[in-house]
C-alpha distance (Angstrom), angle and dihedral (degrees) to the residues before:
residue distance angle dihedral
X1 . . .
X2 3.84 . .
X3 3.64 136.4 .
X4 3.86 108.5 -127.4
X5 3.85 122.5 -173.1
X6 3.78 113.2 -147.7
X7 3.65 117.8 -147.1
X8 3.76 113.6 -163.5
X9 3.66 142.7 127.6
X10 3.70 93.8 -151.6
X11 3.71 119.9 91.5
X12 3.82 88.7 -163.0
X13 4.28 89.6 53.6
X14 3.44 95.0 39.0
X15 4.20 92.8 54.0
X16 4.43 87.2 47.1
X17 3.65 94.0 51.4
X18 4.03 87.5 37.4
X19 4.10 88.2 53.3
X20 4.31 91.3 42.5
X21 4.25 88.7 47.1
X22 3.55 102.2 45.8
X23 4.19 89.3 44.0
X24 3.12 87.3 64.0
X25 3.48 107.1 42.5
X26 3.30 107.1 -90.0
X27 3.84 135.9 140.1
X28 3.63 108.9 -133.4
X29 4.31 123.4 -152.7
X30 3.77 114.8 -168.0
X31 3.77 134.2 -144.9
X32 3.89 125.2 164.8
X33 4.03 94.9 -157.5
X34 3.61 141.4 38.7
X35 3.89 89.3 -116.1
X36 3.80 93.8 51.1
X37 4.05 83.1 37.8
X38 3.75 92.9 61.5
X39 3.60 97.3 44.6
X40 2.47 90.4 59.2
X41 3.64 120.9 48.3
X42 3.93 75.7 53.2
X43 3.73 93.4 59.5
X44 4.15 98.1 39.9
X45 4.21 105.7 28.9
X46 3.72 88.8 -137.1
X47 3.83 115.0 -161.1
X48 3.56 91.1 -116.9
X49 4.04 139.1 -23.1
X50 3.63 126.0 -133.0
X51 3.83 102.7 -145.1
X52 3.85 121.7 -156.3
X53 4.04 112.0 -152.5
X54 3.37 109.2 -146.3
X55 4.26 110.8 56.2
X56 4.11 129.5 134.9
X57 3.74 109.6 -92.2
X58 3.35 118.6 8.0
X59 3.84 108.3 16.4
X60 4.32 134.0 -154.6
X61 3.46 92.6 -79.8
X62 4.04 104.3 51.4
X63 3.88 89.9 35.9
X64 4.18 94.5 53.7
X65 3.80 87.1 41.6
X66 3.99 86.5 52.3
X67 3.98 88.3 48.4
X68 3.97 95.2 42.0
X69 3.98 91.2 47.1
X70 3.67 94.6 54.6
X71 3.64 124.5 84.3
X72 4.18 93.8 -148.7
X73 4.06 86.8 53.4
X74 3.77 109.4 27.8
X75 3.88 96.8 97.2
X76 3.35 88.2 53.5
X77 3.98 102.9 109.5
X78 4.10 112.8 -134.7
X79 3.61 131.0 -152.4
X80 3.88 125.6 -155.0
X81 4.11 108.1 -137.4
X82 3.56 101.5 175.7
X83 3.64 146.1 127.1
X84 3.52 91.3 -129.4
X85 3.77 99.6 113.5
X86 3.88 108.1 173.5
X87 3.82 117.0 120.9
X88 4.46 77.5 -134.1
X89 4.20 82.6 61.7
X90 3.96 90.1 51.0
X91 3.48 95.7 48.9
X92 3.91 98.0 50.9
X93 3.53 89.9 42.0
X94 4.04 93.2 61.3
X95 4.08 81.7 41.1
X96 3.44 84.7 65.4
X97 3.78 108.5 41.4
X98 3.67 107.2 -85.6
X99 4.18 107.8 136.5
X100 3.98 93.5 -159.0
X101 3.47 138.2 5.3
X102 4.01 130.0 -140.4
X103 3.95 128.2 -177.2
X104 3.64 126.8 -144.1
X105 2.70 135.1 -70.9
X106 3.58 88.4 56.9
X107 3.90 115.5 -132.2
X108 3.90 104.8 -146.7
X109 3.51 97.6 -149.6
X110 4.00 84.6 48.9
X111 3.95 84.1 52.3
X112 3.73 95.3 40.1
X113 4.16 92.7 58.4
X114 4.03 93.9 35.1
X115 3.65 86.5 48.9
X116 3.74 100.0 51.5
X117 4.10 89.3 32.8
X118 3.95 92.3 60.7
X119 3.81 87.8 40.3
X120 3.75 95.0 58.6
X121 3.41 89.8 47.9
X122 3.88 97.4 52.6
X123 3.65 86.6 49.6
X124 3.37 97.5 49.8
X125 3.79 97.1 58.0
């Protein structure tokens, strides 16, 4: 199946979306930070990154900017999972980069068909 980077400052997030990844298949990358996040998705090419928003340093939004701006990441489909539920949030997350946005706490069936929807895309191009 794919390899999905997790990026989440929460222990108790990052073990959920661990558990719903690897039951399906999956093979999971972690990073706790946007910084560590970026580096890397530039360093492993994971199939996709599920992005949390709100982190210490550099947060969702600067780190899937940082991965949509660069030509060695851009492909690289991201996935707002975030708290963050305003429709303001949504739209500045597709501003910079992110292909689909899910709130917390994260429906797996929701995550299942966003999942597989961005990854078809990706493929496709």
């Amino acid at each position: 199946m794919a390899r999905i980077l997790i990026v989440d400052d929460s222990p108790t997030e990052m073990f959920k979306l661990t558990g719903m990844l690897e039951k399906h298949g999956h093979e999971v990358l972690k990073a706790e930070n946007g910084a560590d996040g970026v580096a890397l998705a530039r360093l492993e090419k994971p199939d996709a990154v599920l992005m949390d928003i709100v982190m210490p340093g550099l947060n969702g939004f600067q780190a899937t900017r940082q991965l949509h701006k660069d030509p060695e990441t851009s492909r690289i489909p991201v996935i707002m999972v975030t708290t963050k539920d305003q429709e303001t949030d949504m739209v500045w997350a597709k501003r910079q980069g992110a292909k689909a946005y899910i709130t917390k706490p994260v429906d797996e069936d929701n995550l299942w068909r966003t999942l597989n929807d961005v990854l078809a895309v990706s493929h496709s191009q």
